[in-house]
N, CA, C and O of each residue as an XYZ file, in Angstrom:
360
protein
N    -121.460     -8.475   -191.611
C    -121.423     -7.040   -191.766
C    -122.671     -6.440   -191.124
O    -123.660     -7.162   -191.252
N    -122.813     -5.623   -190.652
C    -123.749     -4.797   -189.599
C    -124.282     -3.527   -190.462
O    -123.610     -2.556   -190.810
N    -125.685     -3.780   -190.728
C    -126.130     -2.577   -191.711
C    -126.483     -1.414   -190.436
O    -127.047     -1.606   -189.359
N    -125.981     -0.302   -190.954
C    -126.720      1.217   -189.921
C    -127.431      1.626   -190.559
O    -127.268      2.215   -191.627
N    -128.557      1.326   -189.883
C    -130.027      2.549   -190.544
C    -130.218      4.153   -189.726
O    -130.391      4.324   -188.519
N    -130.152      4.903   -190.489
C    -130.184      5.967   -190.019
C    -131.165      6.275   -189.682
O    -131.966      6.530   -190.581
N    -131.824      6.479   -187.691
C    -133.310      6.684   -187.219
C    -132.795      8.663   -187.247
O    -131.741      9.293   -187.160
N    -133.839      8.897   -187.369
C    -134.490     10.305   -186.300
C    -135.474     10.293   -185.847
O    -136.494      9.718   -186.228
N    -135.233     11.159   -184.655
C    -136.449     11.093   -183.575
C    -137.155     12.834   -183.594
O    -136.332     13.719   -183.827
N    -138.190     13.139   -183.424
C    -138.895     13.793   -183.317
C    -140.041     14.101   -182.298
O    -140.594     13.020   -182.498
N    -140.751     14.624   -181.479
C    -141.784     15.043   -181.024
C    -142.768     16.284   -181.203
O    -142.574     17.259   -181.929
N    -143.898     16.029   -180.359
C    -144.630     17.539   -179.924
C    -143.672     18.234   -179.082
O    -142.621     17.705   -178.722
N    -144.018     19.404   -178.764
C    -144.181     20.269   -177.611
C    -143.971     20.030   -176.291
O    -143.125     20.370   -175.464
N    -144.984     19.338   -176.297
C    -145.191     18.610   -174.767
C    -144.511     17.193   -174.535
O    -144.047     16.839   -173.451
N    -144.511     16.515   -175.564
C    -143.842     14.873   -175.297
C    -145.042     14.188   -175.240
O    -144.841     13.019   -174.911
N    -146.128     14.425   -175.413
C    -146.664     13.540   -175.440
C    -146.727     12.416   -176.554
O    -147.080     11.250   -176.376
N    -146.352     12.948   -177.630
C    -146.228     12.197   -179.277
C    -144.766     12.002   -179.229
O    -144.012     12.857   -178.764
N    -144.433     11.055   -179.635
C    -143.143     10.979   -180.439
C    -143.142     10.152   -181.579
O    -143.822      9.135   -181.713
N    -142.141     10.754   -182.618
C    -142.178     10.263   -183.859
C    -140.864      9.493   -184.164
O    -140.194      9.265   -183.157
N    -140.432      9.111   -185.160
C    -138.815      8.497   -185.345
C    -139.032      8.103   -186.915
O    -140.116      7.628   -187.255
N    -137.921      8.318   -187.928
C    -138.340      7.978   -189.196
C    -136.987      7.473   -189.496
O    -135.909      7.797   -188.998
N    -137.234      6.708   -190.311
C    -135.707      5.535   -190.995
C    -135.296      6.014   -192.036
O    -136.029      6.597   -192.834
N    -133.657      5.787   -192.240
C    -133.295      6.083   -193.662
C    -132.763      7.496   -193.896
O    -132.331      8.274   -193.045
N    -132.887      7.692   -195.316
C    -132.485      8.855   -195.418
C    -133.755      9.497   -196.296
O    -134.416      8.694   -196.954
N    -134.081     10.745   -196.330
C    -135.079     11.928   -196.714
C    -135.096     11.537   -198.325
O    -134.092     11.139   -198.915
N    -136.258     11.696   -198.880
C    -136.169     11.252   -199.849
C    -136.044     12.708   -200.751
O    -135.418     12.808   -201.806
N    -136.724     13.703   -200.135
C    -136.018     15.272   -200.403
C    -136.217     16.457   -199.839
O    -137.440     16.567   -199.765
N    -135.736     17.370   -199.416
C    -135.976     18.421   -198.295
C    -136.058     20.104   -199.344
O    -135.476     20.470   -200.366
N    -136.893     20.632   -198.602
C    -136.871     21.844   -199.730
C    -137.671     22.927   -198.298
O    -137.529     22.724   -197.092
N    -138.473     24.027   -198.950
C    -138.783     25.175   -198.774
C    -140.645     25.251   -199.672
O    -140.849     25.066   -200.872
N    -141.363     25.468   -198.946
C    -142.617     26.161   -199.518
C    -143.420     27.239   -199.064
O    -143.786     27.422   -197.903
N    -143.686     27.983   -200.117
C    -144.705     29.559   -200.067
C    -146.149     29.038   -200.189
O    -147.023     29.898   -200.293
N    -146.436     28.018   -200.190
C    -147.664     27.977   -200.624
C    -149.044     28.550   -199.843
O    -148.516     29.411   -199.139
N    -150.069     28.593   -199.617
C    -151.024     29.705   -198.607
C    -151.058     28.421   -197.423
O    -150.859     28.644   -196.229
N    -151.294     27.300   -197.879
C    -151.185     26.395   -196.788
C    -150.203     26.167   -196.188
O    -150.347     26.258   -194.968
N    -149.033     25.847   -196.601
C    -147.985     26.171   -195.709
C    -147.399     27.015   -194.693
O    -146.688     26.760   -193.721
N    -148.149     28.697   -195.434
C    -147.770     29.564   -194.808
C    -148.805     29.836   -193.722
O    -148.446     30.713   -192.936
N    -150.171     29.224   -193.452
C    -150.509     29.163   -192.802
C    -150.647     28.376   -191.544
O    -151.151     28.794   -190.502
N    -150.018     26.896   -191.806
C    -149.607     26.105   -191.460
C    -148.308     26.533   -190.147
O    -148.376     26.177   -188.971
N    -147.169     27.385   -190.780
C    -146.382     27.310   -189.766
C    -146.474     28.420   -189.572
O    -145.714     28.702   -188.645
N    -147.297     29.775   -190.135
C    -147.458     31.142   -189.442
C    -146.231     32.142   -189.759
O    -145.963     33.174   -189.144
N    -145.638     31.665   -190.719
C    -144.730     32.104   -191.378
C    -145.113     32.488   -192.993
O    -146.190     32.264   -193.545
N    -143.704     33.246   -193.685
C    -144.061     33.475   -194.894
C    -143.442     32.025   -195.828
O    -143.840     31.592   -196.909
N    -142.546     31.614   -195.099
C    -142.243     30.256   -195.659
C    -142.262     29.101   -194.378
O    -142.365     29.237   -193.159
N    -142.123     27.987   -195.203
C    -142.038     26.193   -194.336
C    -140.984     25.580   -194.690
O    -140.726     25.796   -195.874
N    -140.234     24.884   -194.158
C    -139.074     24.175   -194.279
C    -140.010     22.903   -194.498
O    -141.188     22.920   -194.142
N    -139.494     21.943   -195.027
C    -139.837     20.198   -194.815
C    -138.967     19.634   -195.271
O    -138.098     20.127   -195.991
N    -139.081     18.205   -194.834
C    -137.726     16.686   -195.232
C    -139.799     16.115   -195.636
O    -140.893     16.315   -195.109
N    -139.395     15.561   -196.539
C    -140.003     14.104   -197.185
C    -139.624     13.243   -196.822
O    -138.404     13.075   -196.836
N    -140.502     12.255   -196.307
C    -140.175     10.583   -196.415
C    -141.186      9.988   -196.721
O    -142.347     10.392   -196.658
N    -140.620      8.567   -197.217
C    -141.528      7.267   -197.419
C    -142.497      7.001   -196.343
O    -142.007      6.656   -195.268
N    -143.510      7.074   -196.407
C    -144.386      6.687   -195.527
C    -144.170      5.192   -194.619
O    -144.323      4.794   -193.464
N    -143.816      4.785   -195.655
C    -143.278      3.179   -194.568
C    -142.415      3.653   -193.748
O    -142.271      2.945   -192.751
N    -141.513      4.982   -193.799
C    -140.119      5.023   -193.112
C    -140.746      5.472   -191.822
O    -140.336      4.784   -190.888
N    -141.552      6.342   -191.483
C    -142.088      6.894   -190.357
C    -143.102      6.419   -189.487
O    -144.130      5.965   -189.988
N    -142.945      6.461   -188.113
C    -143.684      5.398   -187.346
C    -144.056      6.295   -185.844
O    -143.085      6.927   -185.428
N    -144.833      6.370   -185.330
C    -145.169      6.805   -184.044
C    -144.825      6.076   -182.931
O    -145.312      4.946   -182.885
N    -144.182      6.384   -182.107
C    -143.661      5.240   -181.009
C    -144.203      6.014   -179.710
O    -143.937      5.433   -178.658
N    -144.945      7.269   -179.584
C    -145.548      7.321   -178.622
C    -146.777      8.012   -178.656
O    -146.929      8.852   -179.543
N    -147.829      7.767   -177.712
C    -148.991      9.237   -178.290
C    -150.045      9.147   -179.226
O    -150.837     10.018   -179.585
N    -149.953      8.132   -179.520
C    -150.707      7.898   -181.128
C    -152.331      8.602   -180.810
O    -152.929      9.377   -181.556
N    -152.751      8.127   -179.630
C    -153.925      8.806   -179.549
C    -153.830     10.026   -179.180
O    -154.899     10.464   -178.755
N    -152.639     11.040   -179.167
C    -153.134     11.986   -179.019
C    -152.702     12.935   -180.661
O    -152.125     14.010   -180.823
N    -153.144     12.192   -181.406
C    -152.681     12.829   -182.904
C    -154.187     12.787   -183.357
O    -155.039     11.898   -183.365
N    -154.171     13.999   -183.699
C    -155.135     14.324   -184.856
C    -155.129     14.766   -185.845
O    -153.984     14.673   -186.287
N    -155.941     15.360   -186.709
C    -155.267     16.053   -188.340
C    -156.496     16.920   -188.548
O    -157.494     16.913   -187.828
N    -156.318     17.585   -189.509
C    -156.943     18.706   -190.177
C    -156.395     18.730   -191.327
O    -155.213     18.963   -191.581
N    -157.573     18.397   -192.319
C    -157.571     18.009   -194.083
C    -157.985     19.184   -194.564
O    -159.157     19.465   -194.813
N    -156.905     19.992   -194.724
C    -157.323     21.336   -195.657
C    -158.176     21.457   -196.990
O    -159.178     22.038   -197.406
N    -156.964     20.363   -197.523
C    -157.102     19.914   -199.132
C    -156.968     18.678   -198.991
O    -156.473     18.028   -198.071
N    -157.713     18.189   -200.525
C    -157.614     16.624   -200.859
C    -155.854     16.606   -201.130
O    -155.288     15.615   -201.591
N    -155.251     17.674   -200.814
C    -153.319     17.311   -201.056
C    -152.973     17.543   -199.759
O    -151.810     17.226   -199.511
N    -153.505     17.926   -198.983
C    -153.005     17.872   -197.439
C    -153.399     18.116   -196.275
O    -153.930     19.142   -195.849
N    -152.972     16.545   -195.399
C    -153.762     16.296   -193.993
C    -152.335     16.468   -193.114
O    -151.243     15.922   -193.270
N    -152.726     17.300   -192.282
C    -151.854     17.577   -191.400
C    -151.820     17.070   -190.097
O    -152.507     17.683   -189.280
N    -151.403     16.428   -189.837
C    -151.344     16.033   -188.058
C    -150.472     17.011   -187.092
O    -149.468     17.692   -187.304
N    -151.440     16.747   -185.711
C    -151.018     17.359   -184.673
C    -151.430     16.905   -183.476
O    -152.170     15.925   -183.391
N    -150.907     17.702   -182.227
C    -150.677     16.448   -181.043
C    -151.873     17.427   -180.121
O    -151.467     18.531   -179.758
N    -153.448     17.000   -179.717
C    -154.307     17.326   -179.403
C    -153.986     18.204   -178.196
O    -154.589     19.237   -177.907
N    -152.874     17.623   -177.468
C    -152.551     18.312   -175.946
C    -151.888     19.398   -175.860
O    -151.783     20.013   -174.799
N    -151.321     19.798   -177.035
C    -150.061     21.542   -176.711
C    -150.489     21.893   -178.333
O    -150.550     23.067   -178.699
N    -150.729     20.954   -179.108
C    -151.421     22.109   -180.857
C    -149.845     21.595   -181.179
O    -149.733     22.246   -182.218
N    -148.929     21.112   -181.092
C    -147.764     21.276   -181.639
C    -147.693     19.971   -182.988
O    -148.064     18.797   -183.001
N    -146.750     21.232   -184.475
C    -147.587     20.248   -185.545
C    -146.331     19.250   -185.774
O    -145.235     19.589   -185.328
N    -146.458     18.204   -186.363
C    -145.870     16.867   -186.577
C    -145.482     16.119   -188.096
O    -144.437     15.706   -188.599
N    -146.830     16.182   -188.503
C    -146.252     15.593   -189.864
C    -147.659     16.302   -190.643
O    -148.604     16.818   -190.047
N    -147.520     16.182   -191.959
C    -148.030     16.551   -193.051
C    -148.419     15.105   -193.898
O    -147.535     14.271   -193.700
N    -149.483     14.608   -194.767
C    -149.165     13.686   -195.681
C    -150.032     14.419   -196.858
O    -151.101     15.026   -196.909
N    -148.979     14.030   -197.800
C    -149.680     14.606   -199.111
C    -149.435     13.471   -199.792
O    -148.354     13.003   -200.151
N    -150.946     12.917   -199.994
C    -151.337     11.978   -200.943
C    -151.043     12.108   -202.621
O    -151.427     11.224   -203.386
């Protein structure tokens, strides 16, 4: 029997990063919070959650950096176009 793992793929802006995460979302929602909303320059943020094991960089890695607002969230982004990528909240 042949298991299907469900990938998605993702990037920056530019292509220089690419991302890809396994599985399925562990939960997707909506936030107001001041960081968020500053974050995407909006009054709200969309996000999918995943397992940190599920998500992997397959291109670019050096061109990712982050900005640690809060001890709840480091944000990465792709140094060459500013375009943002992932979030981890510890």
């Amino acid at each position: 029997m042949t298991v299907h793992k469900t990938v998605h793929k993702g990037g920056c802006f530019c292509g220089a990063v690419e991302i890809e995460v396994h599985g399925n979302a562990e939960a997707m929602g909506y936030c107001h919070c001041s960081s968020c909303r500053s974050w995407s320059a909006s009054p709200v943020n969309a996000f999918t959650l995943w397992k940190p094991q599920n998500v992997k960089v397959t291109k670019g890695a050096e061109f990712l950096s982050g900005f640690k607002k809060s001890e709840m969230s480091d944000r990465q982004f792709c140094t060459k176009c500013g375009g943002h990528l992932m979030t981890d909240h510890p």
